[in-house]
ZANU-180016 format. One line per 10 residues: number of its first residue (from 1); their letters; for each residue x, y, z of C-alpha. Coordinates in Angstrom, 1 decimal. Layout:
N
NUM> a> X:Y:Z ~ ...
//
This chain:
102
1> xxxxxxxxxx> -124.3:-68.0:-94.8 ~ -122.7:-71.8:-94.6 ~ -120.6:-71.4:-91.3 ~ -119.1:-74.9:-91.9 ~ -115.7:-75.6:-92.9 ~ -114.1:-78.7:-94.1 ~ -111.2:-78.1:-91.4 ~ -109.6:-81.2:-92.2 ~ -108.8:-79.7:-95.6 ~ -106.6:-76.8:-93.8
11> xxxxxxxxxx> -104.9:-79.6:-92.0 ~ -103.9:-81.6:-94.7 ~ -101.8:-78.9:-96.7 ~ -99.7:-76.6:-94.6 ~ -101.1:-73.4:-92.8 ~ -100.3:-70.3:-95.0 ~ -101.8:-66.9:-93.5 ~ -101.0:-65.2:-96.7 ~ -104.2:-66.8:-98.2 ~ -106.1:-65.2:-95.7
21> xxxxxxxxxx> -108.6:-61.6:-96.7 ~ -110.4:-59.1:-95.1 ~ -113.5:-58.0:-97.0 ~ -115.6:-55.1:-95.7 ~ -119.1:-56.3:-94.9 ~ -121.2:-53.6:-95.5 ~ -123.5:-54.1:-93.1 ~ -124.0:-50.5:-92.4 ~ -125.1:-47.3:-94.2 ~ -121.7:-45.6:-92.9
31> xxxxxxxxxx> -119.5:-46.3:-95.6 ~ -116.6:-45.4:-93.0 ~ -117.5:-48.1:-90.9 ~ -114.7:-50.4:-89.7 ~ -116.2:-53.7:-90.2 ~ -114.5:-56.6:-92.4 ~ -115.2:-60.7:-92.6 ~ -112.2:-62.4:-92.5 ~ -112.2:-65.3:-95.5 ~ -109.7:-68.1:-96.0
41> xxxxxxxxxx> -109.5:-69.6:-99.5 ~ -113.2:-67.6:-100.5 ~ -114.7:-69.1:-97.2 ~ -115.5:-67.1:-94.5 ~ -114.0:-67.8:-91.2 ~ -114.3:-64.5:-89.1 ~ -115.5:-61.1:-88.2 ~ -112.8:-58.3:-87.5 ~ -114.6:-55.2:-86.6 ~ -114.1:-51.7:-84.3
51> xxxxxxxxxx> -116.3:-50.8:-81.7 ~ -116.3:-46.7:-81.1 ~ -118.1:-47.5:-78.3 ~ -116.2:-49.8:-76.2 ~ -116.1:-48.9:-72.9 ~ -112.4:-48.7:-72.7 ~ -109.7:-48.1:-75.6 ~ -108.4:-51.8:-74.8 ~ -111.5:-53.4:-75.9 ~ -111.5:-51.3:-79.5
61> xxxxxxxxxx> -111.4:-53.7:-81.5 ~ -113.8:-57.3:-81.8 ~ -112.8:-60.1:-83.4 ~ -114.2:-63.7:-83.7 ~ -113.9:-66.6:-85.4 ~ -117.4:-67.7:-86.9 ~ -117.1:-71.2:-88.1 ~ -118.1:-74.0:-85.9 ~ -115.8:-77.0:-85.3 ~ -115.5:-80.3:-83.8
71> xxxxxxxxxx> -113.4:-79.6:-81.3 ~ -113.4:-76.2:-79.3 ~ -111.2:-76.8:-76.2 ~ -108.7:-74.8:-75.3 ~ -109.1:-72.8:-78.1 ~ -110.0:-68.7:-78.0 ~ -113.0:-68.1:-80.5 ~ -113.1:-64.6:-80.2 ~ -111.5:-61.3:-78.2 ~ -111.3:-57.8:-77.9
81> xxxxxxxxxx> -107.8:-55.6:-78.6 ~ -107.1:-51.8:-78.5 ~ -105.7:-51.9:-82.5 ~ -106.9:-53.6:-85.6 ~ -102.8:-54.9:-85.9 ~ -103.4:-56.6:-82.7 ~ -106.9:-58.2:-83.5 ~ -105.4:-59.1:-86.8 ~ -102.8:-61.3:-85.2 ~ -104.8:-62.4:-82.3
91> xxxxxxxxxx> -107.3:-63.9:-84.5 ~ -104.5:-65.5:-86.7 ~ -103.2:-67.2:-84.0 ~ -106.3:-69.0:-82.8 ~ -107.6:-69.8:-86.5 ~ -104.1:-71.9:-86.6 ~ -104.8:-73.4:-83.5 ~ -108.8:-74.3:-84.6 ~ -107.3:-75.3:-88.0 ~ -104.4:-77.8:-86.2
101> xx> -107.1:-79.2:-84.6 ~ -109.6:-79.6:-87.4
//
């Protein structure tokens, strides 16, 4: 998988989360698996998946961005959240930050 992308792309035209998707990834035989890459504009960006077992409910949920970039400071890559709402936002708000940066 190509884990580069042309960041300087998303910072030419403005940020729009809308064009944003979650894919399942099927890397399981559990069809019920909660386990998606997160793709912007058909590149993927991101992992968003739930960990049954985290060692507290807090840390549920994983999410990461997966793309490397010029620039990293300052900016969260990845984190752990108690709902997939929270890890969806979480991980919106640092891929603007990488893509501002780009």
């Amino acid at each position: 998988m190509d884990r580069h992308v042309n960041l300087a792309l998303y910072r030419r035209r403005r940020y729009t989360p809308r064009m944003r998707t979650l894919r399942p990834t099927r890397l399981s035989d559990d069809s019920n698996r909660k386990d998606y890459t997160v793709h912007q504009d058909g590149e993927a960006i991101g992992r968003i998946y739930e960990d049954p077992a985290a060692s507290r409910p807090e840390l549920r949920w994983f999410w990461s961005i997966t793309v490397l970039f010029p620039e990293r400071s300052r900016v969260k890559t990845d984190g752990r959240t108690a709902t997939f709402e929270e890890a969806k936002a979480q991980f919106a708000e640092c891929w603007r930050r990488v893509a501002d940066r780009g």
